[in-house]
C-alpha positions as CSV (number, residue, x, y, z in Angstrom):
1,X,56.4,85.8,25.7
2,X,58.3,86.6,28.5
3,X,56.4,86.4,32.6
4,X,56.9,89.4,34.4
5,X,54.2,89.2,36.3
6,X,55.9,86.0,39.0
7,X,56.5,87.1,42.6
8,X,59.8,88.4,43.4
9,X,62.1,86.4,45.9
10,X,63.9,89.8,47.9
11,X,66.3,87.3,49.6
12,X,67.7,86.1,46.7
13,X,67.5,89.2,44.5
14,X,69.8,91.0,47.9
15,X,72.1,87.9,47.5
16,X,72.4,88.2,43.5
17,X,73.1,92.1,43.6
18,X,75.3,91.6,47.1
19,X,77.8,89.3,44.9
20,X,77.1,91.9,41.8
21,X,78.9,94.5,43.9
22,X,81.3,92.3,45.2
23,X,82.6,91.2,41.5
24,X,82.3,94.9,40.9
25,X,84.8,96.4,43.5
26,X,86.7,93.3,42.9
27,X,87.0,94.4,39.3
28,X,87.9,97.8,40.2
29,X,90.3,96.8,42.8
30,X,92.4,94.4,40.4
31,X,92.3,96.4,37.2
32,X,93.6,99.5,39.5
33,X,97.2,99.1,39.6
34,X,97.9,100.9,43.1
35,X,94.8,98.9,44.6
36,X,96.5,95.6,43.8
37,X,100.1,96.8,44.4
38,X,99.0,97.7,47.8
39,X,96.6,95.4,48.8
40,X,94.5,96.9,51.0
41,X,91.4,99.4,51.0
42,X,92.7,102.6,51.2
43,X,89.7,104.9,50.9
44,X,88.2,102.8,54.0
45,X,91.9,102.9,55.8
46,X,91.6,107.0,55.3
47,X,87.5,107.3,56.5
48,X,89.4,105.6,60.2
49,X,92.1,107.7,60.2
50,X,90.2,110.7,59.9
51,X,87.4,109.5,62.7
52,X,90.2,108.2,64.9
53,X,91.9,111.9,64.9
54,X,88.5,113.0,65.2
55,X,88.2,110.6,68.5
56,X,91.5,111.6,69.6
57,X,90.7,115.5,69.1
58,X,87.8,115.2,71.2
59,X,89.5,113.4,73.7
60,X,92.4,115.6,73.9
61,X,89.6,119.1,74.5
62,X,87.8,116.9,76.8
63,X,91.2,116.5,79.0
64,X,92.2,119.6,78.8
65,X,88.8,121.2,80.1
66,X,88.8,118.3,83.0
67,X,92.9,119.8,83.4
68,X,91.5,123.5,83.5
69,X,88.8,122.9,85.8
70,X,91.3,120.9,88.4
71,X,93.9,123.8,87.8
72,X,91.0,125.9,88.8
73,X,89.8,124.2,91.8
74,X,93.5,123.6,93.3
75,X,93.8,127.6,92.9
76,X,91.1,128.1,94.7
77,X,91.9,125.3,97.5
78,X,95.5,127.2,97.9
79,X,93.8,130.6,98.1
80,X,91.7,129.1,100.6
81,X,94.4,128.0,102.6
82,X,96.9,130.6,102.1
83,X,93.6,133.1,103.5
84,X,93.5,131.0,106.4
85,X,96.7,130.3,107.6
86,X,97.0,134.8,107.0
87,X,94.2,135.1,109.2
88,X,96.2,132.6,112.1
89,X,99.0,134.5,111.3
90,X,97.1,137.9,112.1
91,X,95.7,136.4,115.0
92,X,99.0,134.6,116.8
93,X,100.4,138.1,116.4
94,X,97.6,139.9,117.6
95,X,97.6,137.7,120.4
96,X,101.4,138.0,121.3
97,X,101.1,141.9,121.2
98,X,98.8,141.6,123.8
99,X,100.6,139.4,125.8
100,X,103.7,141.7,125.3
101,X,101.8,145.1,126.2
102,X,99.1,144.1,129.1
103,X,100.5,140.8,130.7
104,X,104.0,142.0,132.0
105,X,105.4,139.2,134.9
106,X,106.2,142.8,137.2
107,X,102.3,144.0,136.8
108,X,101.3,140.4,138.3
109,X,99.7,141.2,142.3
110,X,101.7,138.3,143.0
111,X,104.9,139.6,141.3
112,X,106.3,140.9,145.5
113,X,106.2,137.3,146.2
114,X,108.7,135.6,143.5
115,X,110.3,139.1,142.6
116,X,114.1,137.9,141.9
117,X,115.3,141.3,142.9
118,X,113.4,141.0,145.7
119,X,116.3,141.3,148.7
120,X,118.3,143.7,146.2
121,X,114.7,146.4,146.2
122,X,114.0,145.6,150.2
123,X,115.8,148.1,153.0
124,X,118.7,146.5,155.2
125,X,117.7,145.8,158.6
126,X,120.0,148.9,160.1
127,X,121.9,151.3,158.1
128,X,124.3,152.8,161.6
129,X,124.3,152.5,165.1
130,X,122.3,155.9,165.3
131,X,119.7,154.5,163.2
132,X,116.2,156.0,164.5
133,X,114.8,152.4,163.4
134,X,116.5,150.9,166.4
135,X,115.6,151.2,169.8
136,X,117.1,151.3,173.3
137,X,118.6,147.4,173.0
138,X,119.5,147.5,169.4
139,X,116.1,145.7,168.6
140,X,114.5,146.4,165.1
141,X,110.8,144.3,166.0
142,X,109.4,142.4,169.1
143,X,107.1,139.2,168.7
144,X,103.2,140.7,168.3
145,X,104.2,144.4,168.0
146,X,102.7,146.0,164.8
147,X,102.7,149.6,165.5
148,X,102.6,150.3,162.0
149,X,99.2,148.3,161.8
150,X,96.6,151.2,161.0
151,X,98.7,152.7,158.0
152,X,99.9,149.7,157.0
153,X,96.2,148.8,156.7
154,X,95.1,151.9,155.0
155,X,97.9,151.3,152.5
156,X,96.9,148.2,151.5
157,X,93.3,149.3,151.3
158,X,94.5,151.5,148.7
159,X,97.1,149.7,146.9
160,X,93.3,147.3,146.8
161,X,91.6,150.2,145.4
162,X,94.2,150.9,142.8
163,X,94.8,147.0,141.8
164,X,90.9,147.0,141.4
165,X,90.9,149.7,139.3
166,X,93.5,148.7,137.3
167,X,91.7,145.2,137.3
168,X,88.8,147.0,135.4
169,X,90.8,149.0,133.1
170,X,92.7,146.3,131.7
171,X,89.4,144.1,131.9
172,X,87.6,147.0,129.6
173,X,91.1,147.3,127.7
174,X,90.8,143.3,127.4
175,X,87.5,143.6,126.5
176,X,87.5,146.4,124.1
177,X,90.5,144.6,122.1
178,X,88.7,141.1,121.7
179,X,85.6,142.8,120.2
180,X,87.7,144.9,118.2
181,X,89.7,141.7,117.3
182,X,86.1,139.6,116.7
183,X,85.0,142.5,114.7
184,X,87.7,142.2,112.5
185,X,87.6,138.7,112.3
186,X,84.2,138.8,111.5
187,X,84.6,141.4,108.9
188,X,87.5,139.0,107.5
189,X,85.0,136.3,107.1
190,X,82.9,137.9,105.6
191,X,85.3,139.3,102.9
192,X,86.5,135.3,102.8
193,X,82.5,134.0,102.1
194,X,81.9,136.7,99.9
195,X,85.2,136.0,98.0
196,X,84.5,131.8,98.4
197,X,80.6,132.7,96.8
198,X,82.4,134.8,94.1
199,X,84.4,131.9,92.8
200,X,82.0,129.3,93.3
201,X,79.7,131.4,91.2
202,X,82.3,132.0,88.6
203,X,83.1,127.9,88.7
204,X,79.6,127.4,88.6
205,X,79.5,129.6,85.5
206,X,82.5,127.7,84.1
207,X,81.1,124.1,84.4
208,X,77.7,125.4,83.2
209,X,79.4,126.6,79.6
210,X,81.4,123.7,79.8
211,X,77.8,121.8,80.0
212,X,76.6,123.8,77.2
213,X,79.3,123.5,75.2
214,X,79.1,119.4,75.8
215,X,75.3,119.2,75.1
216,X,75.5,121.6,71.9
217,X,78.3,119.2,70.8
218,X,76.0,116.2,71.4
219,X,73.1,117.7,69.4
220,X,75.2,118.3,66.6
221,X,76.4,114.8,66.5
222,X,72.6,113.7,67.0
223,X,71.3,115.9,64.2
224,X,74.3,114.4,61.7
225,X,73.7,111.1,62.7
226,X,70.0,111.7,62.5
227,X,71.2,113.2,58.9
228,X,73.0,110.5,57.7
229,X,70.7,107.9,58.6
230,X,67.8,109.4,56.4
231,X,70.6,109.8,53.5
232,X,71.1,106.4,53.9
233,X,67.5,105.1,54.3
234,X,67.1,107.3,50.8
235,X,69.8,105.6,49.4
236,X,69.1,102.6,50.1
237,X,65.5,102.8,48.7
238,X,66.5,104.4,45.5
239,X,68.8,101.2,45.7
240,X,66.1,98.6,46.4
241,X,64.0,100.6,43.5
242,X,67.3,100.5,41.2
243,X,67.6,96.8,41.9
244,X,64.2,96.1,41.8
245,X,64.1,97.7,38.4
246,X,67.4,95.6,36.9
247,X,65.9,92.5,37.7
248,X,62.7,92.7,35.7
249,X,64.2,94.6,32.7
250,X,67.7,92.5,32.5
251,X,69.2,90.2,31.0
252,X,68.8,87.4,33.8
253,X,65.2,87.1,33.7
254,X,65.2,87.5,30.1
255,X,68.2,84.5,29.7
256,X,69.9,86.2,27.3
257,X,73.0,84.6,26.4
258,X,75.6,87.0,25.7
259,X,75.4,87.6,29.9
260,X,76.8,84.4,30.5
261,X,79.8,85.5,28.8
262,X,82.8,86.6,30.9
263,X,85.0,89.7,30.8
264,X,88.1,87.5,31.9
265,X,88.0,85.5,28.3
266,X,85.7,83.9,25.6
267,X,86.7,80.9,27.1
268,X,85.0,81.7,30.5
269,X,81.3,82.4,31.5
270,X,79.8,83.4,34.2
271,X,78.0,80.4,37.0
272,X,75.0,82.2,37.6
273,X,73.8,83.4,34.5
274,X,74.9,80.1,32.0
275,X,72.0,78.4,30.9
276,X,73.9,75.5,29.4
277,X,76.1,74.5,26.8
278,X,75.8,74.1,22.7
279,X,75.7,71.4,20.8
280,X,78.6,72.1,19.0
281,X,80.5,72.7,22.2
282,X,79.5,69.6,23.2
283,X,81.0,67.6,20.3
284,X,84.0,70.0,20.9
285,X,84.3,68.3,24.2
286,X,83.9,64.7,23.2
287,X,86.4,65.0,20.6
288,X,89.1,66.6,23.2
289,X,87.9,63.8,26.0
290,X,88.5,61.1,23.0
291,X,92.1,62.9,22.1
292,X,92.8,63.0,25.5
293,X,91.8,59.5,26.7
294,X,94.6,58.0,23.3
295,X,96.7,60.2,24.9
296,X,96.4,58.6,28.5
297,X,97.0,55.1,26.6
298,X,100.2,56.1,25.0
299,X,101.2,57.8,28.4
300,X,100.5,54.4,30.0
301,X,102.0,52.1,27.6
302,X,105.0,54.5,28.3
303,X,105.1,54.1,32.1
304,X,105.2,50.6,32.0
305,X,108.1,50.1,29.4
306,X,109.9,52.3,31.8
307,X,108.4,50.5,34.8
308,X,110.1,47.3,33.3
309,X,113.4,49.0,32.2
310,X,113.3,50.0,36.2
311,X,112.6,46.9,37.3
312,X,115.4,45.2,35.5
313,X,117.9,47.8,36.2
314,X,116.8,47.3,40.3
315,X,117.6,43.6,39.5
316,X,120.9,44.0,38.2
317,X,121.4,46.4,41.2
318,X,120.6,44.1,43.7
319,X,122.8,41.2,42.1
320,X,125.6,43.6,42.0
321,X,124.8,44.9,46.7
322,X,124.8,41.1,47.5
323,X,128.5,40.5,45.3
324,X,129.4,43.8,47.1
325,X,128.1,42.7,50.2
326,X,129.8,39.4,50.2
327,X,133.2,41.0,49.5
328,X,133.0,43.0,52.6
329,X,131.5,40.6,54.6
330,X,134.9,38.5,53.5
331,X,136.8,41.6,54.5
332,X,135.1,42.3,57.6
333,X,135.7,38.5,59.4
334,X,139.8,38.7,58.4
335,X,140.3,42.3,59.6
336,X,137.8,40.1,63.2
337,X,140.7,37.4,62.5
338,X,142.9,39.7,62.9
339,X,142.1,41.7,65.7
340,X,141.5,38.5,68.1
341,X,145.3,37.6,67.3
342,X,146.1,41.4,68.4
343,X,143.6,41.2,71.4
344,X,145.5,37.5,72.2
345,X,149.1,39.2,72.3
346,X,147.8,42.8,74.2
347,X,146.2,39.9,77.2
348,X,149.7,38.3,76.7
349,X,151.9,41.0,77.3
350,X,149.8,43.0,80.0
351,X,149.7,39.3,82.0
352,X,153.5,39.2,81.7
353,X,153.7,43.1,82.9
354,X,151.4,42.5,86.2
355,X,153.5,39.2,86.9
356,X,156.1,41.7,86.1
357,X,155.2,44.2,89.0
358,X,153.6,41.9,91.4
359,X,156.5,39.9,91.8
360,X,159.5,42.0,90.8
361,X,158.4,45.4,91.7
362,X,155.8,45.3,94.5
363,X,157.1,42.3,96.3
364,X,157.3,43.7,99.4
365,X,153.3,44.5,100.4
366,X,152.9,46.6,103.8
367,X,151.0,44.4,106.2
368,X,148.7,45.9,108.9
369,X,151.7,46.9,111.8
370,X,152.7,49.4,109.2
371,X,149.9,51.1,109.2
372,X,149.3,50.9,112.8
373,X,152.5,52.7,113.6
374,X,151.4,56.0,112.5
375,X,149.3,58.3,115.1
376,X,150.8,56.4,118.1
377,X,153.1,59.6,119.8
378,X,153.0,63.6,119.5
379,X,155.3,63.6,117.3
């Protein structure tokens, strides 16, 4: 009778069943001809394709709405600008009409004094000899006399009058045209804030649907993540109640046998299931170690008639190097023999040569005169 009632060691049982489903996608992998032409885990290689194009899809929409919303702020900045430097524009011209209309050099009170056709507007001092300007001697004005004094005066009172009046008219003019001017400018502005409030609304409304759109995103993710995890968790249990459930009803704990044997051949069993050996296989055994061991002999007894055979032919070898050796060692001191004779008549005839030229042809040696001839004149 079997006990089914001893405690359960979870460690090991994980381990058992972990190299259970190794040997079983092993199997599948090597019996499948593409798996083992190939090599590699293709169903996993597929799963990261798919989530790296995944990543890489996400990626790219997440550019391009960071691309769109740039696009849209550097429209903005140029419309911005292009507002601004109009409104200058408006306002340098605005300016220049002004200057062109109201601020003439010849409507100056100071224009009489650097007036370039001053002498060409001004009356010659006598026109004829009967000219009712000049007096009794020919003189036009006498030192102190101003008998023109009193209209004189009353003119420039007037011309006074009219410059101040004038002074008003173009101060009201003046006046008039800047508020007109600041009304319009303000009136521009305004347009500008309300059009700078529209688009920042409508950016703000952009961003907060991109925000949206980011968060809804996320809590999808979250909820399949969250989804996955409890499939898994519920896998996992029916797995640990599966296991559970194969270890107390098979045939491990029950020592059967026939589990020990292996699929690869009746030869073969399995390491962690065998629960020993027969007798029969045991005498098997003895009888192949006995066969094997007379075998051994015979292979030894053959190794050393061939380790003798060797060793004489390495004798005979060696006789037959030192006779060799001797020969050439014979050779080698006649061809020394004869190469000292050669050496002998090569110092011979060079001696007789440099007798030849040291007395024959360089007899007469330059002494030190000669040299000191050279570099002695110009020329």
């Amino acid at each position: 009778m079997y006990k089914l009632d001893l405690p359960v060691d979870y460690k090991e049982a994980a381990a058992i069943e972990r190299r259970r489903n190794m040997e079983e996608q092993r199997k599948s992998r090597i019996f499948n001809a593409k798996c083992r032409t190939i090599g590699v885990d293709m169903q996993s290689l597929e799963q990261q394709v798919k989530d790296k194009k995944q990543q890489e899809e996400y990626e790219r929409r997440r550019s391009e709405a960071f691309a769109a919303d740039a696009v849209r702020n550097d429209k903005i900045t140029m419309l911005l600008e292009q507002r601004q430097e109009q409104d200058i524009r408006e306002l340098n011209t605005t300016l220049n009409e002004f200057r062109s209309m109201h601020q003439q050099p010849d409507a100056r009170r100071e224009w009489d004094l650097y007036d370039p056709d001053y002498l060409k507007k001004d009356k010659p001092a006598r026109v004829s000899d009967d000219d009712p300007r000049c007096g009794i001697a020919s003189l036009q004005k006498f030192d102190g006399e101003d008998l023109n004094n009193k209209a004189r005066r009353n003119y420039q009172q007037e011309q006074l009058r009219e410059w101040a009046v004038q002074q008003m008219e173009e101060r009201d003019q003046a006046k008039q045209n800047q508020d007109k001017a600041d009304r319009l400018y303000e009136l521009k502005m305004r347009e500008l804030d309300e059009r700078s409030m529209s688009l920042q609304k409508a950016e703000e409304d952009c961003k907060r649907a991109i925000n949206e759109a980011v968060r809804d995103f996320n809590l999808a993710q979250q909820r399949e993540r969250e989804e996955k995890e409890n499939l898994q968790k519920q896998q996992e249990q029916d797995d640990n109640n599966t296991e559970m459930a194969n270890h107390i009803y098979g045939d491990i704990l029950t020592e059967n046998p026939s589990v020990a044997q292996s699929a690869f051949g009746a030869h073969r069993v399995i390491p962690d299931r065998w629960k020993g050996m027969s007798p029969q296989q045991l005498e098997d055994i003895r009888k192949q170690q006995e066969l094997q061991r007379k075998e051994k002999e015979r292979l030894k007894q053959e190794e050393e008639l061939r380790n003798r055979e060797w060793a004489r032919q390495r004798v005979a070898d060696a006789r037959a190097g030192m006779l060799i050796e001797r020969e050439l060692e014979r050779k080698r001191k006649e061809i020394e023999l004869e190469q000292a004779e050669e050496n002998r008549r090569l110092s011979h005839d060079q001696k007789s040569h440099q007798e030849f030229l040291s007395k024959e042809v360089y007899s007469n040696q330059p002494t030190a005169s000669y040299f000191m001839q050279f570099n002695t004149s110009t020329r």
